[in-house]
Each structure stands twice: as structure tokens, then as C-alpha cells.
N, C-alpha and C positions, 0 to 999 in steps of 0.2 A: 415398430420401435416403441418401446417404453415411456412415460412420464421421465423416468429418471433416466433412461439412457439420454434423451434430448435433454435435458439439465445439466449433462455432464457435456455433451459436446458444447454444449450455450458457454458453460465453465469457461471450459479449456479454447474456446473462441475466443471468448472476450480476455483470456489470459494472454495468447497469443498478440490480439490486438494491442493490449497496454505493453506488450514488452519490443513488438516491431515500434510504435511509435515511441516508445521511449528509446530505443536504439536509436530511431533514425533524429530525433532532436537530438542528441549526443553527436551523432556522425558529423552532423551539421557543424556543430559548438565545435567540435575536436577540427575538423577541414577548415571553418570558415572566420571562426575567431584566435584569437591569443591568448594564452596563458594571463588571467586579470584583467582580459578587456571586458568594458563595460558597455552595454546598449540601451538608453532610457528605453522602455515602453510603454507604461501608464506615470503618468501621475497626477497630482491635485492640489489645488488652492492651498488643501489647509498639510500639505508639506507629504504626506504620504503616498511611494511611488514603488512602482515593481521595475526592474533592470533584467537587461538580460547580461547576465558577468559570467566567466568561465570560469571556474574553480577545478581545483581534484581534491578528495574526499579521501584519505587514507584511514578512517576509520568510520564508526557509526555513523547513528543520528546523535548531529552536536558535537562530533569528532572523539565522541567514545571510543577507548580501545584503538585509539591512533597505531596504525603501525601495523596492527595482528590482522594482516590480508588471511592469508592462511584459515584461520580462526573462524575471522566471518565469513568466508567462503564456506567452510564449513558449515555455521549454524545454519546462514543463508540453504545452501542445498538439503540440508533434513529438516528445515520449514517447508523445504518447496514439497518433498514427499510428503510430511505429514500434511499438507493442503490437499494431496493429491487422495491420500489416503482417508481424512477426514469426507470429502467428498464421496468417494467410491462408498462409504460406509452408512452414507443419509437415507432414510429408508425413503423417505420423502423428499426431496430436497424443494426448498420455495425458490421464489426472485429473489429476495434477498441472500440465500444463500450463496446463491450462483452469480451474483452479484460481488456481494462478500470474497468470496474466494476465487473467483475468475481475477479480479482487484488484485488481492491480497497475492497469488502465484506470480501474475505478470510483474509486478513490483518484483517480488523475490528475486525472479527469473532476470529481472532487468540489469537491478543491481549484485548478482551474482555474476553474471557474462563480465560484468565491467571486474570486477575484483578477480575475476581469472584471466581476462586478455588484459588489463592494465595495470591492474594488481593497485587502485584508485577508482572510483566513483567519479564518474565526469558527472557535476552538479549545473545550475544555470541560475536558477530562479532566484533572484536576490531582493525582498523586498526594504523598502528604505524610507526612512522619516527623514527627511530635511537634508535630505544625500549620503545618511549616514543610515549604515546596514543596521538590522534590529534583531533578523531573526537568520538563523544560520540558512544558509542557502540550499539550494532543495532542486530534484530536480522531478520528471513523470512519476519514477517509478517510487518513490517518497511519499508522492502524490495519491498515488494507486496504494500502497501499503497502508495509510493513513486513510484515508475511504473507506476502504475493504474492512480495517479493523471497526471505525466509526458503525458503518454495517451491519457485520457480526454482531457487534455491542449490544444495535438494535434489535435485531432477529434474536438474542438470547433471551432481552429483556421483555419483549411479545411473547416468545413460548413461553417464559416463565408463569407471566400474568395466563396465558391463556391455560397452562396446565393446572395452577391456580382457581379459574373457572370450573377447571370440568372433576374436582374433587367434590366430596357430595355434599359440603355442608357450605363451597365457596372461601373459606377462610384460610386456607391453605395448613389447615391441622387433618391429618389423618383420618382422626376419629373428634365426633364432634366434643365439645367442651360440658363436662357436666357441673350441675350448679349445684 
């Protein structure tokens, strides 16, 4: 087996992985709490604390596009191919890529199942300052999408400099500078 065929099943393992575990927290949330129930889990002196609260999500990130299940369902699914397809295309692929995008599909994948069986995003993660929520609530596969891109970021910004490097003068001009 190849460099890159093992990179791709490493992929699509760890894609697998974030989208069972983010099913099975949701299964959990959905079976075992209530529509708005709350569960302290951390918090601290100086008033900043995570909950675990059930929510449903009928839109984005931040409740963009409230409503258009459909829609995101859609982009959601030809994200997940173009990750699928981006990968299959790496001539090379590193750890971060396979990192990046194993992240990045299971996320997709997570919150795509939920916008086709619930036609909602079952969310949990609530973090709070002084009991009072701050940031929109979130849930694995948010988590994974947000990593994956974080990732990516990196990996683009390392090739960059690195292909940078291997230009012949180091300055990332073509041809050197004449004075």
C-alpha cells in the first residue's frame, strides 16, 4: 500500500471517528436531556464557565440562514465531496492534511446527518460568564469543522513559506531583482 493510500484511509478514519462521536453526544443530549435543559460542567472564580444546555440549530454558525435546512444540507453535502475530492487529488498528502480534512469531513458529515434526520442541528456546548451565555452554542462537529479549517490554514501557510524557500533567489520573486 502506498504513502497516500494510508493517508487517505488515516482521512477517512479519523472522519469517521469525529462524526460516530459527535452522533453519539447528540444521541445522548437528544435521549437524555430536555429541550433548554442546562448542566454546569466547568467553571471558575473569576465567573467563566462551560454548561452542557440542549439547543436545536435551524441554521448556520450564529444561526445564519435560520430556516434553509434544504440549503445547508445541500452546501453541507458538496463540502463533504469537495473534501473527499481535495484529498483523493494530494499528490503528497502530510499530517496536517489528513488531520485537516479527516476534522473538516466528519464535522460536515456530523452536522449534515442532523439537517437530514432532524432537519436541526442538535448543539450542547454552552459557554457562560457569570451564568449568562456569551458565545453561540456549539456542538463536536463545530468543533471538528473549526480545527480542520484552523489546520488547513496552517498547512497552507507552511507550504507557502516552504515553496518560497525553494525559489532560487528565496524571496518569492521568480526572477531575481535587478538593480
Amino acid at each position: 500500500m502506498t504513502k497516500k493510500a494510508y493517508a487517505s484511509l488515516a482521512c477517512y478514519f479519523l472522519a469517521i471517528a469525529t462524526f460516530v462521536g459527535d452522533q453519539w453526544v447528540k444521541l445522548w443530549v437528544v435521549d437524555h436531556m430536555g429541550l433548554y435543559q442546562s448542566i454546569p460542567m466547568l467553571g471558575s472564580p473569576a465567573g467563566l464557565g462551560l454548561n452542557f444546555t440542549y439547543v436545536r440549530n435551524i441554521g448556520a454558525a450564529f444561526s445564519a440562514f435560520s430556516g434553509q435546512v434544504w440549503g445547508l444540507a445541500l452546501v453541507a453535502g458538496a463540502v463533504a465531496i469537495a473534501i473527499i475530492a481535495y484529498m483523493q487529488r494530494l499528490k503528497e498528502p502530510t499530517l496536517g492534511h489528513v488531520l485537516a480534512l479527516g476534522l473538516l469531513l466528519g464535522g460536515t458529515l456530523g452536522n449534515f446527518h442532523d439537517r437530514i434526520l432532524y432537519k436541526y442541528v442538535v448543539d450542547m456546548f454552552d459557554a457562560q460568564w457569570h451564568g449568562h451565555n456569551f458565545f453561540p452554542i456549539w456542538n463536536i462537529a463545530d468543533m471538528a469543522i473549526d480545527g480542520g479549517v484552523a489546520i488547513l490554514l496552517l498547512v497552507f501557510f507552511f507550504e507557502g513559506r516552504a515553496a518560497k524557500r525553494e525559489l532560487p533567489n528565496g524571496t518569492g520573486d521568480v526572477h531575481p531583482r535587478s538593480t
